[in-house]
Backbone atoms as SQL, in Angstrom:
CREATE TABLE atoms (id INTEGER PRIMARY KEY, chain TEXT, resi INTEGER, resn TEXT, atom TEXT, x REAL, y REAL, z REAL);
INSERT INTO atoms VALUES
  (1, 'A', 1, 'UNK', 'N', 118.679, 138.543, 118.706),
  (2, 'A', 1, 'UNK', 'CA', 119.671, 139.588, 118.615),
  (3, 'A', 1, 'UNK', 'C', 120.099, 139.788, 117.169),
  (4, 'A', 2, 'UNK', 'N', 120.649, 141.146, 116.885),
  (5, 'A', 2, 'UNK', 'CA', 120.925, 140.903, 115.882),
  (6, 'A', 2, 'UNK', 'C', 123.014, 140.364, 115.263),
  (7, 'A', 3, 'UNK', 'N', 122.498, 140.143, 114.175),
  (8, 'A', 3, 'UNK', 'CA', 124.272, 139.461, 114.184),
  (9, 'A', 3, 'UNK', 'C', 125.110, 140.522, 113.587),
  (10, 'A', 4, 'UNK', 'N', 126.359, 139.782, 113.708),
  (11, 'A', 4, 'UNK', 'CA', 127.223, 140.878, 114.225),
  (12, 'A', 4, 'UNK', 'C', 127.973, 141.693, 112.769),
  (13, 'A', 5, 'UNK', 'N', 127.049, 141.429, 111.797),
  (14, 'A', 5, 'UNK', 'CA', 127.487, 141.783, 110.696),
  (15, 'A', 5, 'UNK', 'C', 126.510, 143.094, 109.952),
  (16, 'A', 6, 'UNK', 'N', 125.374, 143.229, 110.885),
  (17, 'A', 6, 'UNK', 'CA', 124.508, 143.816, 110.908),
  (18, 'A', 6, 'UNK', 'C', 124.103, 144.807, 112.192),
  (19, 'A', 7, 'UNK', 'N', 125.847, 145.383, 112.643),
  (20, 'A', 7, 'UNK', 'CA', 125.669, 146.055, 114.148),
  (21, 'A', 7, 'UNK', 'C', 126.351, 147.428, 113.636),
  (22, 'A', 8, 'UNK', 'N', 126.124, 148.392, 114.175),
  (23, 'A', 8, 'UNK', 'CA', 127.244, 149.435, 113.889),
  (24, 'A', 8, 'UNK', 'C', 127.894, 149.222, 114.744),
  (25, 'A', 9, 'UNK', 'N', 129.362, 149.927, 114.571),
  (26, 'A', 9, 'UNK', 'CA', 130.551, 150.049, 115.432),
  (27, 'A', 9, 'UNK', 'C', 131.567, 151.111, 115.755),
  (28, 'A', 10, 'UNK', 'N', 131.375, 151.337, 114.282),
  (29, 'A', 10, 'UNK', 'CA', 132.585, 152.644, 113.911),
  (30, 'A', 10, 'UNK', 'C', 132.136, 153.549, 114.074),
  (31, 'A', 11, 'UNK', 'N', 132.726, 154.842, 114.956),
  (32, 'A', 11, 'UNK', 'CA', 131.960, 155.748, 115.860),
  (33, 'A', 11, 'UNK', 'C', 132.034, 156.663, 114.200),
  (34, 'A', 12, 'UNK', 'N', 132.157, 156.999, 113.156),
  (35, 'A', 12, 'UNK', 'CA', 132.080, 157.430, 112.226),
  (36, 'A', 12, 'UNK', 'C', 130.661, 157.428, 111.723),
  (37, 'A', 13, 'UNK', 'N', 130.444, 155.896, 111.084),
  (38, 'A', 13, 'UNK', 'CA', 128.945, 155.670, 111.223),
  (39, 'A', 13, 'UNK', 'C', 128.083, 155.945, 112.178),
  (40, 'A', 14, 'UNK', 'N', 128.135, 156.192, 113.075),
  (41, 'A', 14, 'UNK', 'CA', 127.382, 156.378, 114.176),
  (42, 'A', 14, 'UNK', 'C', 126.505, 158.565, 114.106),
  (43, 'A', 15, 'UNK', 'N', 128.133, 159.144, 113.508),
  (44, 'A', 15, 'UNK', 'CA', 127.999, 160.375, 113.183),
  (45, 'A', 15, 'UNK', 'C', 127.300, 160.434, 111.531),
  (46, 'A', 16, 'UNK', 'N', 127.419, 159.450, 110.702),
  (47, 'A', 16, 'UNK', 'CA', 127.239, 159.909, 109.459),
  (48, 'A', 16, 'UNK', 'C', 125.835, 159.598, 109.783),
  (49, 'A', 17, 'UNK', 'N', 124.800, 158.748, 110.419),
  (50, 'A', 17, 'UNK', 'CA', 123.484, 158.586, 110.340),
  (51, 'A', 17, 'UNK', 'C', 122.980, 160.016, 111.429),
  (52, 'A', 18, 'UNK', 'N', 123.798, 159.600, 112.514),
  (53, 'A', 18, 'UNK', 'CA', 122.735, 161.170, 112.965),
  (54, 'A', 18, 'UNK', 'C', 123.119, 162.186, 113.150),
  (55, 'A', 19, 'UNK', 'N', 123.938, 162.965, 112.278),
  (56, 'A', 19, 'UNK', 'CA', 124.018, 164.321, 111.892),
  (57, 'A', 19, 'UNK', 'C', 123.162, 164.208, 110.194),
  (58, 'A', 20, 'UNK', 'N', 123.624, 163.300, 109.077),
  (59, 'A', 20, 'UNK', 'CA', 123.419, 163.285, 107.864),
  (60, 'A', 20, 'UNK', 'C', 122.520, 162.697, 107.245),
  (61, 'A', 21, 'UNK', 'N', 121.467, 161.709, 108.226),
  (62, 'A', 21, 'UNK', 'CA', 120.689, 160.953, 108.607),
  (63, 'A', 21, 'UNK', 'C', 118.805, 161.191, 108.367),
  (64, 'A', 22, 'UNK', 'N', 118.104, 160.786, 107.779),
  (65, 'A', 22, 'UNK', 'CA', 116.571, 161.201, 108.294),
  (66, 'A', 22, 'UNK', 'C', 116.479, 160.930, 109.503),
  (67, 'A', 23, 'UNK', 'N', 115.488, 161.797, 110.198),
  (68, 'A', 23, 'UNK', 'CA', 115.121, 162.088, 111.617),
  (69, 'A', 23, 'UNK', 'C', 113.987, 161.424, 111.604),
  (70, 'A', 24, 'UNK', 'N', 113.382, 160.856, 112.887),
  (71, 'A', 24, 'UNK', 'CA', 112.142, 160.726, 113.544),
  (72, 'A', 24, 'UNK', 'C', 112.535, 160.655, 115.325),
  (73, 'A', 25, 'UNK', 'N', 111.070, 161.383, 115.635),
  (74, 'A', 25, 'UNK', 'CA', 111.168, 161.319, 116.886),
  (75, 'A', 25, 'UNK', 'C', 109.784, 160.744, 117.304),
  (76, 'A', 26, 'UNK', 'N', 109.859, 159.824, 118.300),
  (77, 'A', 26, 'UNK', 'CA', 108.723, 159.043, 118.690),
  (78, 'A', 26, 'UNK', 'C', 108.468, 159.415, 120.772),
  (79, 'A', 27, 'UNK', 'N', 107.638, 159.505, 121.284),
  (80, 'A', 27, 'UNK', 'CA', 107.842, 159.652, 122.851),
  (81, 'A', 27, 'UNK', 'C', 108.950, 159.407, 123.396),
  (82, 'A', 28, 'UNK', 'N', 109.580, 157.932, 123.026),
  (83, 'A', 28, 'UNK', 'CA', 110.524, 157.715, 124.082),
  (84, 'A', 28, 'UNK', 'C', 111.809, 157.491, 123.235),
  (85, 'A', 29, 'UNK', 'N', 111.934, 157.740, 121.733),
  (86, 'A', 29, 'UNK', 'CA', 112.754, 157.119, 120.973),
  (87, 'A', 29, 'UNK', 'C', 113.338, 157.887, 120.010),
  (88, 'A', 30, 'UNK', 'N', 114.344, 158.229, 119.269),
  (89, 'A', 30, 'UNK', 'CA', 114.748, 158.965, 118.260),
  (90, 'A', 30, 'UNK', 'C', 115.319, 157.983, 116.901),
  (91, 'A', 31, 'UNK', 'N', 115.054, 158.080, 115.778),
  (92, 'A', 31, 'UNK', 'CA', 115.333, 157.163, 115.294),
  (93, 'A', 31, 'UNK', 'C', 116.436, 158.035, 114.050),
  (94, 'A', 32, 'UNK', 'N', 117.480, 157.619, 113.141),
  (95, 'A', 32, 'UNK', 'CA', 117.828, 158.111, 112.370),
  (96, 'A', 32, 'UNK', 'C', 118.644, 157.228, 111.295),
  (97, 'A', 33, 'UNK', 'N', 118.267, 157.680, 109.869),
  (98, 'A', 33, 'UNK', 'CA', 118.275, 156.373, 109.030),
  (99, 'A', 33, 'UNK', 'C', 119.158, 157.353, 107.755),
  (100, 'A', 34, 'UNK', 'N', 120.385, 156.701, 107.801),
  (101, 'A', 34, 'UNK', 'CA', 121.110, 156.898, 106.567),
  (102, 'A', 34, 'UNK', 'C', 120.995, 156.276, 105.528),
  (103, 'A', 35, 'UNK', 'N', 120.778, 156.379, 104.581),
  (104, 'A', 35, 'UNK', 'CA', 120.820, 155.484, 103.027),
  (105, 'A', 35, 'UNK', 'C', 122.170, 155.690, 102.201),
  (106, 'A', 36, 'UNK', 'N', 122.924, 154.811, 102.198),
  (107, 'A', 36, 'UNK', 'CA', 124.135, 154.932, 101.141),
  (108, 'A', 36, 'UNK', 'C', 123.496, 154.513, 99.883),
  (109, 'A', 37, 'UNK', 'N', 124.537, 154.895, 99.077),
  (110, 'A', 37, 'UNK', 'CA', 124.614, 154.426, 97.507),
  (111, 'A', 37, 'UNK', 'C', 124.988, 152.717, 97.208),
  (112, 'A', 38, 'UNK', 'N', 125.611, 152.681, 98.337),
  (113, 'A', 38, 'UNK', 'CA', 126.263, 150.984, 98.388),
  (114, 'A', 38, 'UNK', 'C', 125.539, 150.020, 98.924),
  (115, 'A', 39, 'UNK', 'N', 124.652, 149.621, 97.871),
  (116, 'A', 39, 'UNK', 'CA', 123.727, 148.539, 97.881),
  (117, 'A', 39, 'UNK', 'C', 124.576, 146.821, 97.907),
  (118, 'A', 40, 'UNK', 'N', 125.281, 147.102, 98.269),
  (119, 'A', 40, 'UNK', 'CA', 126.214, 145.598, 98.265),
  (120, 'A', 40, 'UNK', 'C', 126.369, 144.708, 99.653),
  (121, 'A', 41, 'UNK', 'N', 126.418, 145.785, 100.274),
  (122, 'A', 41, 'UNK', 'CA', 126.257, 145.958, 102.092),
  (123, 'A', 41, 'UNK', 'C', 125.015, 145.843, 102.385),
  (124, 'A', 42, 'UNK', 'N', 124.704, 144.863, 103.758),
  (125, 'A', 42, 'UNK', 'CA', 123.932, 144.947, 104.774),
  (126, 'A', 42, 'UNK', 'C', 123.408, 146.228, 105.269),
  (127, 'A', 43, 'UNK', 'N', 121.988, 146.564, 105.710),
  (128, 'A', 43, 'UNK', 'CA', 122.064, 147.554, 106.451),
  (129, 'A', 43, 'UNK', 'C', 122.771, 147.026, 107.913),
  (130, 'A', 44, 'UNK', 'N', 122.496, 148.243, 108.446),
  (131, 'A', 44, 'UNK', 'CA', 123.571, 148.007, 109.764),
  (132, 'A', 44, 'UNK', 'C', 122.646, 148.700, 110.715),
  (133, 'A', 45, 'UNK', 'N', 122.314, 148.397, 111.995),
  (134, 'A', 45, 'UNK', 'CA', 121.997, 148.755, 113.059),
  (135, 'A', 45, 'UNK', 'C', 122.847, 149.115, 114.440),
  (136, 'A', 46, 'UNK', 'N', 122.539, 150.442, 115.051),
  (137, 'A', 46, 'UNK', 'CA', 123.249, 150.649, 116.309),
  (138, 'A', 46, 'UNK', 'C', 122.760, 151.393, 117.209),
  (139, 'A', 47, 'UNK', 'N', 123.078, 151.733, 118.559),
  (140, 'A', 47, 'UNK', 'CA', 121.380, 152.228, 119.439),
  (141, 'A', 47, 'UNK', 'C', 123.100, 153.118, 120.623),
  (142, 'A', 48, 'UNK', 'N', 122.142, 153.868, 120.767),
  (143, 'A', 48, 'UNK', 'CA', 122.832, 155.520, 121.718),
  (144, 'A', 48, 'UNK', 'C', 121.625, 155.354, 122.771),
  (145, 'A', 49, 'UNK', 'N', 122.400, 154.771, 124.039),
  (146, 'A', 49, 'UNK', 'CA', 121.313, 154.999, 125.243),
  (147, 'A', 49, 'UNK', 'C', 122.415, 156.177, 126.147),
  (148, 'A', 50, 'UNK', 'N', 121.563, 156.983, 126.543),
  (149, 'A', 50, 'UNK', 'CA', 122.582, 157.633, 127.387),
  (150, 'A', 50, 'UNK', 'C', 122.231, 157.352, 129.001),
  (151, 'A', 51, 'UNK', 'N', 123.051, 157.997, 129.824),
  (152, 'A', 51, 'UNK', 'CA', 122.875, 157.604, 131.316),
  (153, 'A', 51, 'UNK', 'C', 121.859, 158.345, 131.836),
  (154, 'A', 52, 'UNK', 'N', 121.448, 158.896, 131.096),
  (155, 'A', 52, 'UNK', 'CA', 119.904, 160.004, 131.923),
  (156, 'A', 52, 'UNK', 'C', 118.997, 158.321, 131.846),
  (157, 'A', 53, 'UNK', 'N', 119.261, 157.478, 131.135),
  (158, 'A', 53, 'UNK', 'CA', 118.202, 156.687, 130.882),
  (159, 'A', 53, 'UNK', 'C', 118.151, 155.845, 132.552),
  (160, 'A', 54, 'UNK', 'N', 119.248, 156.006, 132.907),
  (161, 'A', 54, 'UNK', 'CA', 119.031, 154.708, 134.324),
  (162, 'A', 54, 'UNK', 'C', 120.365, 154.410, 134.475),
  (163, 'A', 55, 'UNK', 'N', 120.622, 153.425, 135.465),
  (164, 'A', 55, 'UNK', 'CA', 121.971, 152.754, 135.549),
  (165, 'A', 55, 'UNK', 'C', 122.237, 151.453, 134.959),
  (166, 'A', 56, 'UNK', 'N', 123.791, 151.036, 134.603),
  (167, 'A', 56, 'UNK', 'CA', 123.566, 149.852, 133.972),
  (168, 'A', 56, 'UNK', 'C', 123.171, 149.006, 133.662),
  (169, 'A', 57, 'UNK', 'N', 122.124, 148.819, 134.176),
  (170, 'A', 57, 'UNK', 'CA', 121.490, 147.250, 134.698),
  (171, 'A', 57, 'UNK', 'C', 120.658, 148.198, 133.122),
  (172, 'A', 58, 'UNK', 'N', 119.801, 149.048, 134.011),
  (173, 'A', 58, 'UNK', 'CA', 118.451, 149.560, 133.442),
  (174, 'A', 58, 'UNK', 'C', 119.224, 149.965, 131.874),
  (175, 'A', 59, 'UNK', 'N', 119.617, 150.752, 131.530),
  (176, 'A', 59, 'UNK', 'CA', 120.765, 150.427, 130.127),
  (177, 'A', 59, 'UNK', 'C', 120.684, 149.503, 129.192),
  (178, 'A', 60, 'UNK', 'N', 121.142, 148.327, 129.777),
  (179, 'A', 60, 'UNK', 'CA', 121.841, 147.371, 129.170),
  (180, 'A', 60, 'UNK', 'C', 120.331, 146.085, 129.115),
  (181, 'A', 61, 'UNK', 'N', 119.478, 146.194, 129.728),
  (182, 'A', 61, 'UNK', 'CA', 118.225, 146.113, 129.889),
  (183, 'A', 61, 'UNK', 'C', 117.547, 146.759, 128.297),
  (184, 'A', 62, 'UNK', 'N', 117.606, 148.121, 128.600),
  (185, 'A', 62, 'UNK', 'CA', 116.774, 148.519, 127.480),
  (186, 'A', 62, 'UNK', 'C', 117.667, 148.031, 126.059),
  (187, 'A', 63, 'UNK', 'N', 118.826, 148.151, 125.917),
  (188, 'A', 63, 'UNK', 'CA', 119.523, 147.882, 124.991),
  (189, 'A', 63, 'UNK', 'C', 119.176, 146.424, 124.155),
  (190, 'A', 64, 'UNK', 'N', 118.846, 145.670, 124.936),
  (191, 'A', 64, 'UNK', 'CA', 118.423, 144.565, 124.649),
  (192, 'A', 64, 'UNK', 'C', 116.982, 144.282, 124.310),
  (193, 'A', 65, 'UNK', 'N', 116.104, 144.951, 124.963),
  (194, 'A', 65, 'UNK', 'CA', 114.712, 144.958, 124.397),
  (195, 'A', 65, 'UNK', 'C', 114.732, 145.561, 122.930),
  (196, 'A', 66, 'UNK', 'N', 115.421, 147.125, 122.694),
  (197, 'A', 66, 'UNK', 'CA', 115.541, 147.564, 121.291),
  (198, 'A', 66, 'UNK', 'C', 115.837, 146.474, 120.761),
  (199, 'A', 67, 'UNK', 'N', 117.345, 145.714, 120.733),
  (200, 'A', 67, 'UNK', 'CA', 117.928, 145.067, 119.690),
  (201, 'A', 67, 'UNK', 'C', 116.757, 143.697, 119.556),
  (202, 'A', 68, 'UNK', 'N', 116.187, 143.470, 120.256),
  (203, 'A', 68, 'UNK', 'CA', 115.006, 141.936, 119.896),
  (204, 'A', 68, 'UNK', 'C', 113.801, 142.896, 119.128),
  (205, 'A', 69, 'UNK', 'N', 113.557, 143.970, 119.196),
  (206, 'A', 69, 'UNK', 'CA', 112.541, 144.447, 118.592),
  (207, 'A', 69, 'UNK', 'C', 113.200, 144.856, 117.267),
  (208, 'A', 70, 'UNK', 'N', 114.708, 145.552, 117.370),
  (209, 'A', 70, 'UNK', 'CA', 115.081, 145.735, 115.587),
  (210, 'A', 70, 'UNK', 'C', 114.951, 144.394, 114.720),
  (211, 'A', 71, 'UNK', 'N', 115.532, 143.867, 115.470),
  (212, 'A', 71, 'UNK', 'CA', 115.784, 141.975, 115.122),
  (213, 'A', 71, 'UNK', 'C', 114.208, 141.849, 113.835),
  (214, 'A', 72, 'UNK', 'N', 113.076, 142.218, 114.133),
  (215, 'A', 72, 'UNK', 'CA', 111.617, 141.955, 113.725),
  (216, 'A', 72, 'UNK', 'C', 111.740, 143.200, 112.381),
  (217, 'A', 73, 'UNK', 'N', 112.316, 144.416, 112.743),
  (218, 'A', 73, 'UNK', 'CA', 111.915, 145.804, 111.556),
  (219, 'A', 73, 'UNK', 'C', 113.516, 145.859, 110.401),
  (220, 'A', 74, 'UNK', 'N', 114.167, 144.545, 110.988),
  (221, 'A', 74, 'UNK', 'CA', 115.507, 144.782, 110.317),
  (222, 'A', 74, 'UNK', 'C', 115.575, 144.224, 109.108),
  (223, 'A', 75, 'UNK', 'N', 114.517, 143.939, 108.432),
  (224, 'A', 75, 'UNK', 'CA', 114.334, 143.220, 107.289),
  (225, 'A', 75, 'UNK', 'C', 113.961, 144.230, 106.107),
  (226, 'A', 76, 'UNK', 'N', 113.323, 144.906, 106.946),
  (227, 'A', 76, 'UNK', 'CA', 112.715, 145.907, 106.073),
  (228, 'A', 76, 'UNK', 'C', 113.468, 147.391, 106.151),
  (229, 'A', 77, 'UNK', 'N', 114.792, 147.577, 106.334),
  (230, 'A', 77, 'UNK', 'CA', 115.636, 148.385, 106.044),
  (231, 'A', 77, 'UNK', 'C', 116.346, 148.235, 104.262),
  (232, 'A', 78, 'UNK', 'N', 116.478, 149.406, 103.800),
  (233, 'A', 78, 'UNK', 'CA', 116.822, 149.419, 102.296),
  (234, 'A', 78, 'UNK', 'C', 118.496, 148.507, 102.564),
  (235, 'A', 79, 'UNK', 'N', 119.360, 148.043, 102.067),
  (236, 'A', 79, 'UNK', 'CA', 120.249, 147.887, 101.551),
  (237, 'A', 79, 'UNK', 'C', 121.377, 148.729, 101.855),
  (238, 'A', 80, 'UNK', 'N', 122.514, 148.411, 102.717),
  (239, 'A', 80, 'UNK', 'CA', 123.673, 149.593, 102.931),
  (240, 'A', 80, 'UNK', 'C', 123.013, 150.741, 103.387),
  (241, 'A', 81, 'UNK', 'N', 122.010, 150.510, 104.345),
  (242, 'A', 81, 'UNK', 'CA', 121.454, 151.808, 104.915),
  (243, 'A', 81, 'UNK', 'C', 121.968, 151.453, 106.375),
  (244, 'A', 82, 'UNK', 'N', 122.024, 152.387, 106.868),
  (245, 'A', 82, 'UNK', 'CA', 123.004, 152.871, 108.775),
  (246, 'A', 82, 'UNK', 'C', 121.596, 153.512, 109.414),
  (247, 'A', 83, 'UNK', 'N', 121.370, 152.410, 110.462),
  (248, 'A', 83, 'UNK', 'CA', 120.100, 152.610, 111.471),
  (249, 'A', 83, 'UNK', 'C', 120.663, 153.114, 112.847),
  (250, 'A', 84, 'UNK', 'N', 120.737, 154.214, 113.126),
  (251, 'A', 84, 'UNK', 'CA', 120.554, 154.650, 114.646),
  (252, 'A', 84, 'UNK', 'C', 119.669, 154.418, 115.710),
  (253, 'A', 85, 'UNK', 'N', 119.425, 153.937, 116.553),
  (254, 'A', 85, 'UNK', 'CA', 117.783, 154.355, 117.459),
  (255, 'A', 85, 'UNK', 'C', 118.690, 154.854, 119.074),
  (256, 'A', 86, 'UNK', 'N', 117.935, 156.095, 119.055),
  (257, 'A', 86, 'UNK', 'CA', 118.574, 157.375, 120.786),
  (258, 'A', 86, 'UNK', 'C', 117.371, 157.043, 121.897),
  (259, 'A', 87, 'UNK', 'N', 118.033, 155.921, 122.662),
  (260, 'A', 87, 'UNK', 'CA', 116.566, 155.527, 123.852),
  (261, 'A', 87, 'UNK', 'C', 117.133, 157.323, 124.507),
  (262, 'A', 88, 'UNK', 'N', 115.775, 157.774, 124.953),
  (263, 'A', 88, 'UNK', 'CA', 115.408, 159.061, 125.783),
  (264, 'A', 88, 'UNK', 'C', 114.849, 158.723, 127.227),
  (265, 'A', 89, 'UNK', 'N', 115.102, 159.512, 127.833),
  (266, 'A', 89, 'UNK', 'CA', 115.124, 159.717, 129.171),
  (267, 'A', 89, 'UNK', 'C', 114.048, 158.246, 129.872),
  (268, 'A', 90, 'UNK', 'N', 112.629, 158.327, 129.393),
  (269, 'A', 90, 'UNK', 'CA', 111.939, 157.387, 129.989),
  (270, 'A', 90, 'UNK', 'C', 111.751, 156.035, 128.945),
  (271, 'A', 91, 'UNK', 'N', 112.430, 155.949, 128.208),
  (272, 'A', 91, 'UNK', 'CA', 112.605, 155.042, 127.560),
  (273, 'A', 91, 'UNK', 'C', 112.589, 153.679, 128.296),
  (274, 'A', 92, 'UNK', 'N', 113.029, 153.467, 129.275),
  (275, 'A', 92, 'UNK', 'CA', 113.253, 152.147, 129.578),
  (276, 'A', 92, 'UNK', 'C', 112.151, 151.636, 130.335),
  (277, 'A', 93, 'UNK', 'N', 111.018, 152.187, 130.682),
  (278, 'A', 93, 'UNK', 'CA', 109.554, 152.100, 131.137),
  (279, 'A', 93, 'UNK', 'C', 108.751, 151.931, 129.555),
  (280, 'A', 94, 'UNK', 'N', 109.317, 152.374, 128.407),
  (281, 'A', 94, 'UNK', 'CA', 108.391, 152.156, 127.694),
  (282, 'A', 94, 'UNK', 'C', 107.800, 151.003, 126.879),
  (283, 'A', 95, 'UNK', 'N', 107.071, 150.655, 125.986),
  (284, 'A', 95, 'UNK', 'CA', 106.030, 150.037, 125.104),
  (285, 'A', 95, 'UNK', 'C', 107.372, 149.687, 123.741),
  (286, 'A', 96, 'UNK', 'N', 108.499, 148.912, 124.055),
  (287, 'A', 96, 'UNK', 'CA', 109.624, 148.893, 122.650),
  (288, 'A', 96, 'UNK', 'C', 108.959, 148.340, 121.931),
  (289, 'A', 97, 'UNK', 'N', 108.651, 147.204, 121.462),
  (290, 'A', 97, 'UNK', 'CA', 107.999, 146.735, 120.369),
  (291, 'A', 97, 'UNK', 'C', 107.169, 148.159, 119.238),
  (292, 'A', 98, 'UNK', 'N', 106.176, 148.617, 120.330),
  (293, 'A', 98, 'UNK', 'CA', 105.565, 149.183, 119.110),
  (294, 'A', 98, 'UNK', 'C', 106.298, 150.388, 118.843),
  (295, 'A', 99, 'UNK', 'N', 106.756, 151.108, 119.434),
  (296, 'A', 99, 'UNK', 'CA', 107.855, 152.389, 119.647),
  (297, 'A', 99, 'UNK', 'C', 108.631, 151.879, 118.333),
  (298, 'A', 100, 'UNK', 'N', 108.991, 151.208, 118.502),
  (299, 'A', 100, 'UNK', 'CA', 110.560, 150.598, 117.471),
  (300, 'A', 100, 'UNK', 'C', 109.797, 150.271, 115.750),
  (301, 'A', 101, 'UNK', 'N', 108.965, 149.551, 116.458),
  (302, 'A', 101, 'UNK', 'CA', 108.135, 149.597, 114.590),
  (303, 'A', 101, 'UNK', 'C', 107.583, 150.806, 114.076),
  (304, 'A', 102, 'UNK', 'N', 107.297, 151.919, 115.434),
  (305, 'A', 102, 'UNK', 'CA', 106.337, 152.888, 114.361),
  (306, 'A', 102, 'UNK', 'C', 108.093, 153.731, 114.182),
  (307, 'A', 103, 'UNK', 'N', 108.682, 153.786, 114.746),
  (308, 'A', 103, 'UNK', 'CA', 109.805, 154.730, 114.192),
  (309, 'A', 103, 'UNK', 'C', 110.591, 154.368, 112.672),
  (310, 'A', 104, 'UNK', 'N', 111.148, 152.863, 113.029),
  (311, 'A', 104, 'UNK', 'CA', 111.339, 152.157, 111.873),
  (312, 'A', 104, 'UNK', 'C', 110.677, 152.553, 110.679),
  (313, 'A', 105, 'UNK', 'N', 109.323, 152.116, 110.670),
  (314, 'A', 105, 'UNK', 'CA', 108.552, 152.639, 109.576),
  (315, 'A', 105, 'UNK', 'C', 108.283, 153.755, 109.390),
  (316, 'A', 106, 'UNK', 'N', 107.976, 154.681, 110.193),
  (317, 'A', 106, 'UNK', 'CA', 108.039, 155.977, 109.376),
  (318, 'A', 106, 'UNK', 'C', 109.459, 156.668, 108.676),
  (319, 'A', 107, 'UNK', 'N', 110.922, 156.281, 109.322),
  (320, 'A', 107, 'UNK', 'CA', 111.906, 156.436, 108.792),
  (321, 'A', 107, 'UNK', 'C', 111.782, 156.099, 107.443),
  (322, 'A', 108, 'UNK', 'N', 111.364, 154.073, 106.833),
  (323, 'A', 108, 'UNK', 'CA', 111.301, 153.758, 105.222),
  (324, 'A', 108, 'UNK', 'C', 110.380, 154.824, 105.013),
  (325, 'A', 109, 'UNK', 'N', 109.334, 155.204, 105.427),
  (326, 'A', 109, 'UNK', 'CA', 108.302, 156.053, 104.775),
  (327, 'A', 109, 'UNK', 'C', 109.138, 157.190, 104.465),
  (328, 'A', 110, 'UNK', 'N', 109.494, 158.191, 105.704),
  (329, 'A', 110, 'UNK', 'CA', 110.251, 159.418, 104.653),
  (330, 'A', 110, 'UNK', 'C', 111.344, 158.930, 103.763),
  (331, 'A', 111, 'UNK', 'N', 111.962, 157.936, 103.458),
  (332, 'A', 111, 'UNK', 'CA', 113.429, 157.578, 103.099),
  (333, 'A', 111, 'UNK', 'C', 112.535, 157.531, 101.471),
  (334, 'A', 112, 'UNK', 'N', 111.354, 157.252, 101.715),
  (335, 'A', 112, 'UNK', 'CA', 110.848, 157.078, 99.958),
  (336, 'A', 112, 'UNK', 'C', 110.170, 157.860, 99.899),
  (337, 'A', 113, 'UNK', 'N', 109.248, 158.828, 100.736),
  (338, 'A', 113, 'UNK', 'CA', 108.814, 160.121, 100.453),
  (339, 'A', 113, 'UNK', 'C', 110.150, 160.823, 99.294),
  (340, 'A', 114, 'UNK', 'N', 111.392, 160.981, 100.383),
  (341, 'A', 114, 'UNK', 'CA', 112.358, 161.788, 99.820),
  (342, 'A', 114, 'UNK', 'C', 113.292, 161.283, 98.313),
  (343, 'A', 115, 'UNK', 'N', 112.815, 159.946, 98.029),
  (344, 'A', 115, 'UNK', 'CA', 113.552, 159.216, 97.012),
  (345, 'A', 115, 'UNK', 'C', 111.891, 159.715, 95.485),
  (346, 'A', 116, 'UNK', 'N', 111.416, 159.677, 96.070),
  (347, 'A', 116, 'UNK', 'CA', 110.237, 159.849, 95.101),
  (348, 'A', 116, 'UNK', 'C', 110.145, 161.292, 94.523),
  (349, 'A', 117, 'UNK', 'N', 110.598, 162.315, 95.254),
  (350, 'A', 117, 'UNK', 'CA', 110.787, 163.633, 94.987),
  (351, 'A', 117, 'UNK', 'C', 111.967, 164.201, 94.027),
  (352, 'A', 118, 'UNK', 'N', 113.053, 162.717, 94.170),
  (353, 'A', 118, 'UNK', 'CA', 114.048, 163.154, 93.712),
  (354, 'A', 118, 'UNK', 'C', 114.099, 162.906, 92.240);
């Protein structure tokens, strides 16, 4: 799991990554990755399952497969960057491990596409 210093919480953050956020969308997964200026800070991770996904069990289920699979891609987040991941409708039937790494990584990928341009 991941620790608790490295979770989002504040429904603020939660809006500043996915409205202000890079996008990816994967089959079952949405991913969205804020980069601050404040390299002093942890990145931070936090996950939006909604109830189309199943009932609690099935929820709180998937919630937990994401967070053991961020647990593995959470290393390789920049510094004071705010990680979203939006499980979608059939999400909780799906393949998390690789779902979660290819989103992860293509997020660093555009996050330095767009840093390289700048």
């Amino acid at each position: 799991m991941l620790a608790k210093t490295a979770r989002l919480t504040e429904s603020g953050d939660f809006a500043r990554a996915t409205k202000s956020g890079i996008r990816f969308t994967s089959a079952n997964f949405v991913g969205y990755l804020y980069i601050t200026t404040d390299g002093s800070t942890p990145a931070r991770a936090g996950l939006i399952i909604s109830k189309s996904v199943g009932g609690s069990v099935a929820r709180h289920r998937l919630a937990r497969k994401i967070r053991h699979c961020l647990r593995e891609s959470y290393a390789q987040l920049p510094q004071g960057s705010l990680l979203v991941v939006r499980g979608l409708n059939n999400s909780a039937t799906a393949d998390c491990a690789r779902e979660i790494k290819d989103v992860v990584s293509n997020l660093i990928r555009k996050a330095n596409e767009r840093a390289i341009k700048k």
